[in-house]
C-alpha positions in Angstrom: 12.3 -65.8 -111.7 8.8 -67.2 -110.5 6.9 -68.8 -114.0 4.4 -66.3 -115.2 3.9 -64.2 -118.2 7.8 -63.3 -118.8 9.1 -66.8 -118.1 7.5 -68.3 -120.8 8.2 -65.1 -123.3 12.0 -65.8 -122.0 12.0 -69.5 -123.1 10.2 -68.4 -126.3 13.0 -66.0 -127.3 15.5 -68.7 -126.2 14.0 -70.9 -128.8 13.8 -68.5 -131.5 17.1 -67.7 -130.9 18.8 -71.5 -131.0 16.5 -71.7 -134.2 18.1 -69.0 -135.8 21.6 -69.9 -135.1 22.1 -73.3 -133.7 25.6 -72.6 -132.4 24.8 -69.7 -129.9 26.1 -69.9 -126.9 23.8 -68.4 -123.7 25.4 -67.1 -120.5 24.0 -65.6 -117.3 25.7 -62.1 -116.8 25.5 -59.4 -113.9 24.4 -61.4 -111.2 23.3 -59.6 -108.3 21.1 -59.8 -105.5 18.4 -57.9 -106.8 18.5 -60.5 -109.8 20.3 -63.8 -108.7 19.8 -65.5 -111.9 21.9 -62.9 -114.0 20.8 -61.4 -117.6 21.1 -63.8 -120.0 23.6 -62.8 -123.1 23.8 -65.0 -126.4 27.1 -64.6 -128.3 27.8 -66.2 -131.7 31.2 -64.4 -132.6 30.1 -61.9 -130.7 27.8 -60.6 -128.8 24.2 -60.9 -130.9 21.7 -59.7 -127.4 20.8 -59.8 -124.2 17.5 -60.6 -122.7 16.2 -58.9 -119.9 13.0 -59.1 -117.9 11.1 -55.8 -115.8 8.0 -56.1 -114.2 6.0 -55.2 -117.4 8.2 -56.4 -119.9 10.5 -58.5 -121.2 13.3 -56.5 -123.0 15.3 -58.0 -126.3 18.3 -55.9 -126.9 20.4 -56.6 -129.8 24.2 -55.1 -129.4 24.6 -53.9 -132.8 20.8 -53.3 -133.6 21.6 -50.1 -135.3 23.3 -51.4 -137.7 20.6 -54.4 -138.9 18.1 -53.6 -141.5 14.4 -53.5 -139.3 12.1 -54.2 -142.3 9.1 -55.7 -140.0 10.1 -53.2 -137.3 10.2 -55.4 -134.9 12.7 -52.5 -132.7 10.5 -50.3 -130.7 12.9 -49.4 -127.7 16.2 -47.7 -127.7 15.8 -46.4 -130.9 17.9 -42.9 -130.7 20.7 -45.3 -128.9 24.2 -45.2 -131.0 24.7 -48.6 -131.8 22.1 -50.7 -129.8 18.1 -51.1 -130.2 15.5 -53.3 -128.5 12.4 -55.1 -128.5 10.3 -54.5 -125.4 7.6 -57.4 -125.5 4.7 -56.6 -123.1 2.1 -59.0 -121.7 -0.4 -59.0 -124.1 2.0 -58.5 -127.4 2.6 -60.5 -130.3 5.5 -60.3 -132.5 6.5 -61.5 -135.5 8.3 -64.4 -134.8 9.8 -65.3 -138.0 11.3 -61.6 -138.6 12.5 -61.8 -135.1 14.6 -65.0 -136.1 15.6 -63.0 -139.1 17.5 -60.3 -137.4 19.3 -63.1 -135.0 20.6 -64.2 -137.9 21.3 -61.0 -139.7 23.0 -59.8 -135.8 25.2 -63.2 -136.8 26.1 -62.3 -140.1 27.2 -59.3 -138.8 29.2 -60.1 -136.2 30.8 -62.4 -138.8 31.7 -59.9 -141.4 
């Protein structure tokens, strides 16, 4: 991905994400020719999310989002989905950061229990 806009919201995710559980482990997944560099996925005893960029936005997705409690409501996408929900972050959003690292860990815990 060329550095604009969603390159820098990626790295920022990244971070917030090792700050919330050191331990994660990050993998490119689904690598394809429309998107060489894969999807990255963080797993900590599971999968916890996947993040994925679009032209507009960059999309957070948390596997098991149903299940976490949303107190900020941070989740804004996917939101009649079974089991997961997301976090589309547009250009000129901000979000609550340390909420955000809340549910990484909470998505831990979980995949703990």
């Amino acid at each position: 991905m060329t550095a604009d806009w969603r390159s820098e919201t990626v790295d920022k995710v990244r971070s917030l994400i090792v700050k919330a559980e050191p331990g994660v482990t990050e993998e490119a997944k689904w690598k394809k020719a429309s998107n060489p560099d894969g999807v990255p996925t963080f797993t900590a005893d599971g999968l916890v999310c996947t993040v994925e960029t679009y032209k507009d936005k960059v999309k957070v997705t948390f596997a098991k989002g149903a299940s976490l409690d949303d107190p900020q409501g941070l989740f804004n996408a996917s939101l009649d989905a079974g089991t997961r929900r997301a976090i589309d972050i547009f250009e000129a959003d901000t979000f609550d950061q340390g909420a955000f690292v809340e549910l990484i860990r909470a998505a831990v815990v979980l995949n703990r229990s």
